[in-house]
Backbone as a chain_set.jsonl record, in Angstrom:
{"seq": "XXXXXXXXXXXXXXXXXXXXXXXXXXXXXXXXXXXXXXXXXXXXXXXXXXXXXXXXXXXXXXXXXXXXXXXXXXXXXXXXXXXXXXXXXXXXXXXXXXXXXXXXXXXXXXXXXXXXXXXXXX", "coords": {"N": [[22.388, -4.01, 31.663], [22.135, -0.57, 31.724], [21.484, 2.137, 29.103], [21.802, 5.419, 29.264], [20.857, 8.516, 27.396], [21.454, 11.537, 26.399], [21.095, 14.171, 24.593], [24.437, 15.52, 23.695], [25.163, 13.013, 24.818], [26.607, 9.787, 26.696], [25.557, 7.611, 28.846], [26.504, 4.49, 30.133], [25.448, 2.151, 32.417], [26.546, -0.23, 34.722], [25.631, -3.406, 36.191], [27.208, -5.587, 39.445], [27.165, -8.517, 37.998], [27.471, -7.966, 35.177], [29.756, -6.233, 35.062], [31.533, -8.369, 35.639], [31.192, -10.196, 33.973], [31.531, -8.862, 30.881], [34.515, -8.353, 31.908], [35.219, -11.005, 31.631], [34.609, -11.609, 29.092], [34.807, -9.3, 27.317], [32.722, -8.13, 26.089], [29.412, -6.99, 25.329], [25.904, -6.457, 25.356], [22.767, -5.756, 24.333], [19.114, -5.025, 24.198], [16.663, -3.257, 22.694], [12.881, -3.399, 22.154], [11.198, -2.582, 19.541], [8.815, -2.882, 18.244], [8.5, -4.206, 14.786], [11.186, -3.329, 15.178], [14.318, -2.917, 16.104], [16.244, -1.385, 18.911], [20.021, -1.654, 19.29], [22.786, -2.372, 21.932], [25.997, -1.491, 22.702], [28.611, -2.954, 24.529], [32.052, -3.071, 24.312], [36.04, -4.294, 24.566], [38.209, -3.042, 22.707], [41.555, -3.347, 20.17], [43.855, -2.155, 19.897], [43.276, 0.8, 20.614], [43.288, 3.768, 22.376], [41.46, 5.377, 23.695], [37.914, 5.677, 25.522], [35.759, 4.916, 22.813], [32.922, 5.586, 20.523], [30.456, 4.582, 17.978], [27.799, 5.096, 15.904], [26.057, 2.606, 13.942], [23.44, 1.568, 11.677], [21.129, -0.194, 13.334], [22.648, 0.136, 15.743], [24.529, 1.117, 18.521], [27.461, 1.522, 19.359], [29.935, 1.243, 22.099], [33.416, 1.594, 22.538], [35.917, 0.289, 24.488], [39.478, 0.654, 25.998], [41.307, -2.002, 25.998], [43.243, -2.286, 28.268], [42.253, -0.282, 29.983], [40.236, -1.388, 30.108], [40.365, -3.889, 31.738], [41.565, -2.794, 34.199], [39.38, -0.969, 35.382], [37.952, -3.103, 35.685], [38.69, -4.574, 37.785], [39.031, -3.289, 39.865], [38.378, -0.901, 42.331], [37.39, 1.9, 41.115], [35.249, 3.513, 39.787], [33.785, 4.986, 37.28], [34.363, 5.124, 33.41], [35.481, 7.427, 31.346], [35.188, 10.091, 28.478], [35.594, 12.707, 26.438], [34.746, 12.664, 23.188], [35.646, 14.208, 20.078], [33.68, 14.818, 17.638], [33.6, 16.393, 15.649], [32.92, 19.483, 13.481], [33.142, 21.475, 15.73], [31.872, 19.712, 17.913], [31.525, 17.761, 20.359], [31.26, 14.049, 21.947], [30.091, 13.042, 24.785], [31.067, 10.173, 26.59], [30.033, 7.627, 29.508], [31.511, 5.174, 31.353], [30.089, 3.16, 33.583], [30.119, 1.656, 37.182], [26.89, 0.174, 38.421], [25.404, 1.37, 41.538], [23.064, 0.895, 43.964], [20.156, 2.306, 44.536], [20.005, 5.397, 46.783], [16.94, 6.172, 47.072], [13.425, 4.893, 47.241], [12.786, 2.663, 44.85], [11.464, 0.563, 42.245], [12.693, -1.302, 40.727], [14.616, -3.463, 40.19], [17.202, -4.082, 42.493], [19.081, -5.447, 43.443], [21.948, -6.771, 42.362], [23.228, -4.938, 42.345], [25.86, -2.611, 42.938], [26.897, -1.375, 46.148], [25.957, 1.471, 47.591], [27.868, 4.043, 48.21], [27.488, 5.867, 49.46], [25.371, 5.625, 51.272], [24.353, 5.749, 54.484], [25.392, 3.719, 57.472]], "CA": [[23.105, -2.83, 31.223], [21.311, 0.238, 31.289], [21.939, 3.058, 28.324], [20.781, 6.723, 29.416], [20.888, 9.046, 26.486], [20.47, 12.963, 26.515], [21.997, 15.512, 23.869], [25.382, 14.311, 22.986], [25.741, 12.512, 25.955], [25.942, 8.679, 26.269], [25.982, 7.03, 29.627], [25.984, 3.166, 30.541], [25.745, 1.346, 34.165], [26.344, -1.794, 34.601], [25.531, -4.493, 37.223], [28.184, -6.486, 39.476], [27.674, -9.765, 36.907], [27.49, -7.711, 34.132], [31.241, -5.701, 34.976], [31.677, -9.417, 35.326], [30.991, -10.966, 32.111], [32.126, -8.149, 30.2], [35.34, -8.096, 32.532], [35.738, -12.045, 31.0], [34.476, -11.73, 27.577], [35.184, -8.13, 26.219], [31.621, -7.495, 25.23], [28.055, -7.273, 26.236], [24.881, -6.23, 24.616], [21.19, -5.016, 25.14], [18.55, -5.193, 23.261], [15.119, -2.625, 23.168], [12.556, -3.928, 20.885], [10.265, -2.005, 18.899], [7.685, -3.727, 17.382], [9.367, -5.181, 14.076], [12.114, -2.779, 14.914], [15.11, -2.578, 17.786], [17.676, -0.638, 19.41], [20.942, -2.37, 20.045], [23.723, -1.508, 22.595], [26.916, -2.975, 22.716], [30.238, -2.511, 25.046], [33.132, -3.925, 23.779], [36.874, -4.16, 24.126], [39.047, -2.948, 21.285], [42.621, -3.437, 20.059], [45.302, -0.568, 19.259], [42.556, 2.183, 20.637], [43.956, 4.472, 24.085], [40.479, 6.023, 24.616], [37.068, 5.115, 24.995], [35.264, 5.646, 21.53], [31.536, 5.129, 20.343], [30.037, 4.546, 16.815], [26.398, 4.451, 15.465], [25.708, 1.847, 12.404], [22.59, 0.555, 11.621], [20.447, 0.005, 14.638], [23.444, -0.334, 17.222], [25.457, 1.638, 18.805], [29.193, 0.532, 20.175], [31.244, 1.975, 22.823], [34.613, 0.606, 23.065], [37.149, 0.257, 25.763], [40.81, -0.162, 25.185], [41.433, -3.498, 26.639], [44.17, -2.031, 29.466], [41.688, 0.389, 30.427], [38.621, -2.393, 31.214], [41.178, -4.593, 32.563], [41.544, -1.84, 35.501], [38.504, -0.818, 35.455], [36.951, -3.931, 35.771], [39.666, -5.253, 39.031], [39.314, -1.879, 40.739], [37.071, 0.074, 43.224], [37.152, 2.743, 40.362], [33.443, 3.889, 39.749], [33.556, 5.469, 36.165], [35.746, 5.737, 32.877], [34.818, 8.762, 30.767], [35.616, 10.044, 27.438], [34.612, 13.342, 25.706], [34.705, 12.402, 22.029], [35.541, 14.803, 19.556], [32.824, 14.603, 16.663], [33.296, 17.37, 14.381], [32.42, 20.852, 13.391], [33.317, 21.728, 17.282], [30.836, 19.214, 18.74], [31.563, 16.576, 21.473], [30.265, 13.273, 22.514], [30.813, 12.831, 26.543], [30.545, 8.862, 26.779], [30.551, 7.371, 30.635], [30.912, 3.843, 32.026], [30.052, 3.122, 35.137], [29.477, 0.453, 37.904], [25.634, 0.356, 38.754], [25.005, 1.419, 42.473], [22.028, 0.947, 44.821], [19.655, 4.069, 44.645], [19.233, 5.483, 47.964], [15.73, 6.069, 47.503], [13.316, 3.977, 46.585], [12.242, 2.364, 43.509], [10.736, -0.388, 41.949], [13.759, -1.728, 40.237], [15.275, -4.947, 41.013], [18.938, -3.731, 42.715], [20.353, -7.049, 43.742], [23.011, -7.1, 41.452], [24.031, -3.541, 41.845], [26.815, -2.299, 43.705], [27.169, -1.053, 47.751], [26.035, 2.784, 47.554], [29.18, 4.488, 48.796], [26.857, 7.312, 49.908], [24.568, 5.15, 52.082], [24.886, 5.745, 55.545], [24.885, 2.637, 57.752]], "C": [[22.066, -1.759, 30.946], [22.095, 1.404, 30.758], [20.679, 4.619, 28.641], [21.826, 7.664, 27.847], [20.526, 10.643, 26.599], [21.49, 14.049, 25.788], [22.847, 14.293, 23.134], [26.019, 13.975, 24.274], [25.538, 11.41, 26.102], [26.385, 8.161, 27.768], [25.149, 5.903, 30.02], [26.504, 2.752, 31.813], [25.505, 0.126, 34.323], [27.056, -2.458, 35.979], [27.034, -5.335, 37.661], [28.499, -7.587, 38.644], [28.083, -9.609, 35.803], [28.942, -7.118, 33.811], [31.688, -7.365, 34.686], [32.384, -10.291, 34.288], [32.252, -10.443, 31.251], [33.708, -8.115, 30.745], [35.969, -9.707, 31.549], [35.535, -12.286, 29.521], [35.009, -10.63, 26.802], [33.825, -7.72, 25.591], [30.326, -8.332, 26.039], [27.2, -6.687, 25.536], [23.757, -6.259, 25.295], [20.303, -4.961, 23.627], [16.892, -4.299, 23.635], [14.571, -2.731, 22.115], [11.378, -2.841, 20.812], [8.789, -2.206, 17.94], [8.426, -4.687, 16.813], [10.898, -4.397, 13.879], [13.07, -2.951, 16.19], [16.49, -2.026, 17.687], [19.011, -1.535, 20.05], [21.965, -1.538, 20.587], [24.239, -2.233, 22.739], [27.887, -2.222, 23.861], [30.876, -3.444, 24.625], [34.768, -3.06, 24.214], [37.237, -3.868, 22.708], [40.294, -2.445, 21.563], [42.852, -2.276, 19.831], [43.807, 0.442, 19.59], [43.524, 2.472, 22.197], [43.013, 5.121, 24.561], [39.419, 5.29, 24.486], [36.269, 5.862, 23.544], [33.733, 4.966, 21.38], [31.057, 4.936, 18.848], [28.749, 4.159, 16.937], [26.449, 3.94, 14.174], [24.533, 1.185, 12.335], [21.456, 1.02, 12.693], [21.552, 0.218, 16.008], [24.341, 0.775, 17.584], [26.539, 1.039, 20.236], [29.202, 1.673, 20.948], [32.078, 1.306, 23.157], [35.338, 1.048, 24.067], [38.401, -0.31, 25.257], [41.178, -1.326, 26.06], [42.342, -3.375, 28.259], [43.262, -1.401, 30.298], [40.312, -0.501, 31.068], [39.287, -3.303, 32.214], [41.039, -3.592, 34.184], [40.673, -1.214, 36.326], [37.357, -1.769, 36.489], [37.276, -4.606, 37.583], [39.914, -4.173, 39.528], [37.927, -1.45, 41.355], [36.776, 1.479, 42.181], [35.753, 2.529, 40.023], [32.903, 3.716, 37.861], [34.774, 5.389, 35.359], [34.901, 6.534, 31.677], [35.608, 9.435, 29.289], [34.953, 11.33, 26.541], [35.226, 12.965, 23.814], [34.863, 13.514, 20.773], [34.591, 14.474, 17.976], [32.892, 15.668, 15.629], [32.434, 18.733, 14.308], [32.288, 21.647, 15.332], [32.645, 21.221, 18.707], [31.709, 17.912, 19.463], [31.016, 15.6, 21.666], [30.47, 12.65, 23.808], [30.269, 11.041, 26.619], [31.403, 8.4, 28.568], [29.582, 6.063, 30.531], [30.866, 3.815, 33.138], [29.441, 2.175, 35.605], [27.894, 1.232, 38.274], [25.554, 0.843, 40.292], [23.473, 1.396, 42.665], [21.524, 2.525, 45.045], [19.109, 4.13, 45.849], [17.696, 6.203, 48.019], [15.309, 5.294, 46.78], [12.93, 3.903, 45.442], [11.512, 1.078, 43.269], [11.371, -1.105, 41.586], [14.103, -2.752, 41.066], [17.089, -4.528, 41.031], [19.665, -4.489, 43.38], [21.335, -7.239, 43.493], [23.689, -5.642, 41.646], [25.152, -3.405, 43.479], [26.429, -1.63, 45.341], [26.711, 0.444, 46.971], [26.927, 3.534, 48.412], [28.454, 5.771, 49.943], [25.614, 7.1, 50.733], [25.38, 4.892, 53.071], [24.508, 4.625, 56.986], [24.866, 3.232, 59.384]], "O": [[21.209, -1.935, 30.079], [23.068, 1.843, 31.371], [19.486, 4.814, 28.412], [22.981, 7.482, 27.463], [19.372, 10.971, 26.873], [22.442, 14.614, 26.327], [22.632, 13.226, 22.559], [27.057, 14.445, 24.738], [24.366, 11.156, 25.825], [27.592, 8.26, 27.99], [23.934, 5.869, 30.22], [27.649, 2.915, 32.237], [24.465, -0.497, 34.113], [28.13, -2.314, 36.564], [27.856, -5.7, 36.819], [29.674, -7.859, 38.399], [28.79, -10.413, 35.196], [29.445, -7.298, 32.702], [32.16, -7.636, 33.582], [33.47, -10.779, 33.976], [33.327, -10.97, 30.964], [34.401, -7.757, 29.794], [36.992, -9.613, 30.871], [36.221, -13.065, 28.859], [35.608, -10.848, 25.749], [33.838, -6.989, 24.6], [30.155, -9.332, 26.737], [27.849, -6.092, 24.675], [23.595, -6.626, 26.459], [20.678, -4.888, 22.456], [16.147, -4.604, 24.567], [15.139, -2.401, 21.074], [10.778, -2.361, 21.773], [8.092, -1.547, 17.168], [8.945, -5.644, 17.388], [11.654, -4.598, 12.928], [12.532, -3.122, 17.284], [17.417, -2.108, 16.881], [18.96, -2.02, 21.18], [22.226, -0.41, 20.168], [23.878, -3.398, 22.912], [27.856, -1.0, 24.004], [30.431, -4.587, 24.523], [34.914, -1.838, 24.246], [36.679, -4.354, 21.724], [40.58, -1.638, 22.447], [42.01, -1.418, 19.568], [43.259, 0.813, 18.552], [44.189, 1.675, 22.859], [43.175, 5.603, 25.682], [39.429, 4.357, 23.683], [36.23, 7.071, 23.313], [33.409, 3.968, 22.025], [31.928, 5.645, 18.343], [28.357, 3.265, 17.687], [26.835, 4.667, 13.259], [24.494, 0.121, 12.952], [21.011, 2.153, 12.88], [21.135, 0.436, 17.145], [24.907, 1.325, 16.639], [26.443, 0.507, 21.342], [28.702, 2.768, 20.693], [31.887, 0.406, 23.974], [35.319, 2.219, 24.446], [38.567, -1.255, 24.485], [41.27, -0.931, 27.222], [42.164, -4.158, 29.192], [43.285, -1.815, 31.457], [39.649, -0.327, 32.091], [38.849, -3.466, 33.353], [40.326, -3.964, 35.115], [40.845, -0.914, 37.507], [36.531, -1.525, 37.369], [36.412, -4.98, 38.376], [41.105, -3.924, 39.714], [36.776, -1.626, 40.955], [35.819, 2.157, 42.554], [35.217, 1.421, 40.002], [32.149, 2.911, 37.313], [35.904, 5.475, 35.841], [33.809, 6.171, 31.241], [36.79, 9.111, 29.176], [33.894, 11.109, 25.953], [36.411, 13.205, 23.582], [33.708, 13.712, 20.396], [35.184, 13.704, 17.222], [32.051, 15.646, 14.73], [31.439, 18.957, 14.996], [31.311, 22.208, 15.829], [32.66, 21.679, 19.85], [32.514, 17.246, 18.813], [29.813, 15.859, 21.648], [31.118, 11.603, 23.804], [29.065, 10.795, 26.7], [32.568, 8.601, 28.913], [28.441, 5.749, 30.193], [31.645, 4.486, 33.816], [28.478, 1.655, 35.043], [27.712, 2.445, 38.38], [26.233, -0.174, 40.433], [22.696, 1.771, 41.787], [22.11, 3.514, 45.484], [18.167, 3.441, 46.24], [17.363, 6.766, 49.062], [15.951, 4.794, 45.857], [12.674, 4.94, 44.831], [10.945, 0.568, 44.235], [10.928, -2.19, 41.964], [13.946, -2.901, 42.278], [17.925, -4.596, 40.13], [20.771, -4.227, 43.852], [21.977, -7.934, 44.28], [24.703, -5.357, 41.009], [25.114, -3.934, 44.59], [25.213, -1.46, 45.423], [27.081, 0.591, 45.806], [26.526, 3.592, 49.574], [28.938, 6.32, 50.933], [24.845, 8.034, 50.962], [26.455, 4.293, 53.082], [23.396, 4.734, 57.504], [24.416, 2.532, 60.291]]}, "num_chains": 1, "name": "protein.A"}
């Protein structure tokens, strides 16, 4: 699961095993360590919600999914599900999930696990 971060913007991509998992469990996690310190990242289902939502506590930060919405998500060619967040005093927090694709150029990265690039031309 990789978490990109920039402003108030939160977007995670995640691997065919990892839609997977999360597709059979409801939750998934990450872990970036800091010395004696670390960053956690979670996705999770959650009950009685209708959007996706995010919370920071602690070291971790959630983003949930309402359970109908990963369900469809997860058993679909759908790419992304997206969510601007209202936070207060007129500020936003744009949170996006999304399947991982294959970067058409190269890298160093291990993209085994990642999705068909829709935008690679065979």
């Amino acid at each position: 699961m990789k978490l990109r971060i920039k402003g108030n913007s939160i977007r995670i991509r995640l691997t065919k095993s990892e839609v997977d998992y999360f597709g059979s469990t409801g939750y998934l996690e990450e872990k970036t360590e800091f010395g004696n310190s670390e960053l956690v990242y979670a996705l999770q289902t959650k009950a009685n919600i209708s959007e996706i939502s995010a919370n920071f506590e602690g070291k971790t930060i959630t983003v949930s999914i309402p359970e109908n919405l990963k369900k469809e998500w997860v058993e679909s060619d759908r790419i992304g599900i997206e969510n601007k967040l209202d936070i207060g005093m007129g500020k936003q927090l744009f949170l996006l999930i999304e399947k991982d694709f294959v970067c058409l150029d190269n890298t160093l990265e291990d993209q085994s696990d990642n999705y068909p690039n829709p935008n690679a031309v065979c």
